[in-house]
N, C-alpha and C positions, 0 to 999 in steps of 0.2 A: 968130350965126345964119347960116345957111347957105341959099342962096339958090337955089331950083331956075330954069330958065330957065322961062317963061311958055310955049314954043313947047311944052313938054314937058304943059302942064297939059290943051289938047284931045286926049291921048291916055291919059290918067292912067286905071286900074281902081281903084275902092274898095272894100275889102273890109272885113267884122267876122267875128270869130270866132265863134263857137258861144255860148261864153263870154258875151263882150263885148256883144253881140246883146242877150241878158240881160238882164246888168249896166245897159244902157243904158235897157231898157226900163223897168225899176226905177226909174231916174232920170230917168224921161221926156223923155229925149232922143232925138230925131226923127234918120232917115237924110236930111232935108235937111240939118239942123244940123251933120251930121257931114260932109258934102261942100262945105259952107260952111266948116268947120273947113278942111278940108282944101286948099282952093283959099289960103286963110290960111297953110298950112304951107309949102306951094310959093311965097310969097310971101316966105318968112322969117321969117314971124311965131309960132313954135313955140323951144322949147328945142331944141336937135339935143343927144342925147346921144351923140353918137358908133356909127359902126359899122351907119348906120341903124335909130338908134332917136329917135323925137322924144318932148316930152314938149309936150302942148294943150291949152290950158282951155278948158271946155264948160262949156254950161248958167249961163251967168252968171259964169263965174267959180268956180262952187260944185262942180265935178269936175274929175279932172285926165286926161286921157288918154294911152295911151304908144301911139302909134303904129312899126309896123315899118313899112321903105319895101326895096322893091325895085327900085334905081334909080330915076326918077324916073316912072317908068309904073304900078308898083303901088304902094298902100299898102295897109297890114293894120289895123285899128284894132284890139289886141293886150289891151289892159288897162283898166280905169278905176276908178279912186278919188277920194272924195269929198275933199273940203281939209281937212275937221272929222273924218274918221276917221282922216287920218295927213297929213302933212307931205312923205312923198317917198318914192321904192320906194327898198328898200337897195341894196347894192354887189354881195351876189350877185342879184338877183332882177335887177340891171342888168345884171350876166353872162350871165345867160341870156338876156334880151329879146336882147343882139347875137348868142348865138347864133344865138339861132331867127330873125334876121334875117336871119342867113347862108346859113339854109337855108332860109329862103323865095327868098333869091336864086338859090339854086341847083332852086328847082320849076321841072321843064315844061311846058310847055300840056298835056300831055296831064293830069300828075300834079294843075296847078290845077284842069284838068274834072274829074277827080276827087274833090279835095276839094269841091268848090261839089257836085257829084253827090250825094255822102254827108253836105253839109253842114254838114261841120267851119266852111266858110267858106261867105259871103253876099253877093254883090257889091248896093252900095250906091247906085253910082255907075261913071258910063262916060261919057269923052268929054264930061263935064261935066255931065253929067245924069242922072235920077234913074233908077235901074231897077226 
């Protein structure tokens, strides 16, 4: 596990995807839970899959979520699946999460106001708190 600095978590963005948003709602999991996940993650308590990709249990235990991280100030909540409909994302669906990490590492403020604008994305959390 891999361990973010703590100084880094009062300035951390949370974001969920369109997607995921969804997904989550489905499974009745709450944007505190997910910022709770996420103060968890910057603690070490996550899978790192490499290339800024994590992997975080939600909801009991009972989903699994793959989070993208953009150095330690953004995170993207990217995917989620349940523990009882499969076991673990494959080898390419892992290739692609580090892509699209990399390209979220490379968004700029302007392009992130954009997506949150158009609402591909939905910031969650700021600063440690709820938005």
């Amino acid at each position: 596990m891999i361990k973010i600095q703590l100084s880094a978590m009062t300035q951390a963005r949370v974001f969920k995807s369109a997607w995921f948003a969804k997904a989550a709602r489905k499974a009745a999991i709450d944007d505190a839970e997910l910022c709770s996940a996420i103060r968890q993650v910057m603690r070490g308590q996550a899978v790192s899959l490499g290339v800024g990709v994590y992997k975080k249990r939600l909801n009991s235990n009972r989903y699994r979520s793959i989070i993208l991280a953009r150095t330690a100030r953004y995170w993207i909540y990217e995917y989620l699946f349940s523990k009882t409909s499969r076991d673990n994302i494959d080898d390419g669906e892992l290739a692609g999460f580090r892509v699209l990490a990399q390209g979220y590492a490379r968004l700029s403020e302007s392009q992130l106001k954009e997506m949150l604008q158009c609402q591909s994305l939905l910031e969650i959390c700021h600063d440690n708190q709820k938005t």
